[in-house]
C-alpha positions, 0 to 999 in steps of 0.5 A: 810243225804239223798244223792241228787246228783247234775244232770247237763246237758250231756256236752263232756269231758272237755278239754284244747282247751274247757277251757274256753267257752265264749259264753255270750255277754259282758255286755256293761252296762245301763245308772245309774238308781238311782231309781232302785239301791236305792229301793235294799234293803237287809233283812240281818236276812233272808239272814243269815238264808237261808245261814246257811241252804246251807251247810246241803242241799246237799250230794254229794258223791262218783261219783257225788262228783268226778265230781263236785270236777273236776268241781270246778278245771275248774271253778279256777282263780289259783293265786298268789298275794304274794310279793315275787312272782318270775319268777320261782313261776308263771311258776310252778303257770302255770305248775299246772294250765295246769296239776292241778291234778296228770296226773294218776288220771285224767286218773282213773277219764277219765279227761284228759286235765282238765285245771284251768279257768285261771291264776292270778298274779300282772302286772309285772308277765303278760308276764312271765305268758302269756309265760308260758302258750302259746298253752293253752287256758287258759287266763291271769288275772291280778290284776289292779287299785292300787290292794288290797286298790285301793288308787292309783292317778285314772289316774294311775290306769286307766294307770295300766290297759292298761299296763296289757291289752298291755302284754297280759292280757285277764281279769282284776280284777279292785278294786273299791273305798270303800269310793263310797260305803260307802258313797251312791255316786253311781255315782262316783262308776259308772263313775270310773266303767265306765272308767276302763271298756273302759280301758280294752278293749277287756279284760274281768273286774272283779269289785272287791268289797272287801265286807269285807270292805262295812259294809252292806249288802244293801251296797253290793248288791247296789255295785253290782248293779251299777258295773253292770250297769257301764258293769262289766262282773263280779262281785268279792267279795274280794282281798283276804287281807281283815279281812273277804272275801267270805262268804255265805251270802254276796255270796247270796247278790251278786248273787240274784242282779246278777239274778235281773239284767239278768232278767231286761236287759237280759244280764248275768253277772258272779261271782267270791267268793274269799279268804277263800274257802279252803276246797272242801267241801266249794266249793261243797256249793258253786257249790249247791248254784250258781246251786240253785239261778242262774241255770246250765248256771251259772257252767261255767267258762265264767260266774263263778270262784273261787279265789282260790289256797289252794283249789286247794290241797284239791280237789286234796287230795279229788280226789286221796281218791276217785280214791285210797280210801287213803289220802295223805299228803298235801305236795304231791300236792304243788301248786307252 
């Protein structure tokens, strides 16, 4: 295979006080257009078959693949959302998010101060978490609103949100009700979007879809049409505990109505794959794919994330070979 590599614009090196650059305006929504959400469509054999392409349209190695591995590192929401998650975990969560990668590798690669984009934990880990990481530019997320189902009494979630912003969480990862979807009331979906983004505030909300559980692809790409318009400043694809998260086609879907949405308002909205991107190559597709629909803009992490930690380990493991010409056991890269 022909290697392409991957140009970006000249940027300075990455450091902690970069990390990350919020530059965009929030997007503080439209009101619902109905007419415009119910003419999305989605050619679910044409999405499938351009996704099945992606994986064998890029070569990066050597350098480039280096660079763009230390990339996916930046652009990482390090998270933990186990129920055994303890004080202890969340620091060493943190610790690893300030030094993700060996510190005599971020030398050989000329990154230091290479951070993670962020940290992500349940509500009851947000100041153990914001303690953690003072000094750092690198925010707080917390998972809200009943998170994984969602099923919560609505006013608890909206409570649960509050909570979260008042310890010191600077991004939400809200879920939305699936039932909305499933059952075409986009209304309902942009009214609970609506308030859960004037309950966060000043905070960033990324509106999980959880598009495992969404049943269409017309139903994802509608979904993230109307959590935009409600002013989601990202859109997500999973908890991460549903049967099936991120794929490619649904990471097509998403992103196309992202696009289509910047180019009638103007306002850039992010995006964020999560559970099941554990390989660093998969995360090299990923980064070619938001390069190939959205454009450069789009490889930041105020405006793209993974969810992700097992990733993590593997781009280290990658890194160390390029640095050393030898792999290492995945137990030397524990994450937490």
């Amino acid at each position: 295979m022909q290697e392409v590599p991957l140009q970006t614009t000249h940027s300075p090196s990455l450091t902690a006080t970069q990390l990350p650059q919020v530059q965009e305006q929030r997007n503080d929504g439209i009101p619902l257009d109905l007419d415009w959400v119910m003419s999305v469509q989605a050619n679910t054999s044409a999405i499938e078959r351009r996704a099945a392409t992606l994986p064998g349209r890029r070569s990066v190695k050597k350098d480039h693949q280096a660079a763009w591995l230390c990339k996916a590192i930046s652009l990482m929401d390090l998270t933990t959302l186990s129920g055994d998650d303890s004080e202890g975990r969340v620091r060493r969560l943190c610790a690893k998010a300030r030094q993700p990668v060996a510190q005599p590798l971020l030398e050989a690669l000329g990154m230091q101060g290479l951070t993670t984009g962020a940290v992500c934990v349940y509500h009851d880990m947000v100041p153990t978490a914001v303690d953690a990481l003072a000094g750092t530019n690198i925010p707080v997320a917390a998972v809200s609103t009943g998170f994984p189902a969602g099923l919560s009494p609505f006013h608890l979630r909206i409570a649960e949100i509050g909570e979260s912003v008042a310890a010191g969480a600077q991004e939400i990862d809200i879920v939305i009700s699936r039932r909305h979807a499933l059952t075409g009331n986009w209304q309902a979906l942009y009214d609970e979007m609506k308030e859960m983004r004037e309950a966060c505030g000043d905070a960033h909300v990324k509106a999980i879809l959880a598009t495992g559980e969404l049943g269409t692809l017309r139903n994802v790409a509608r979904a993230s049409l109307v959590c935009m318009m409600a002013g989601a400043d990202f859109i997500k694809t999973s908890t991460g505990k549903e049967p099936v998260n991120a794929t490619l086609p649904v990471t097509l879907t998403m992103i196309r109505a992202i696009r289509d949405y910047q180019d009638r308002t103007g306002i850039k909205v992010g995006y964020k794959p999560a559970g099941g991107i554990s390989k660093a190559k998969d995360a090299l597709v990923y980064l070619s794919m938001i390069k190939d629909e959205l454009g450069d803009r789009w490889l930041q992490p105020d405006l793209f994330r993974f969810g992700a930690s097992s990733l993590l380990g593997d781009i280290e493991r990658q890194l160390e070979h390029h640095v050393t010409g030898a792999y290492s056991a995945s137990w030397r890269h524990a994450i937490g």
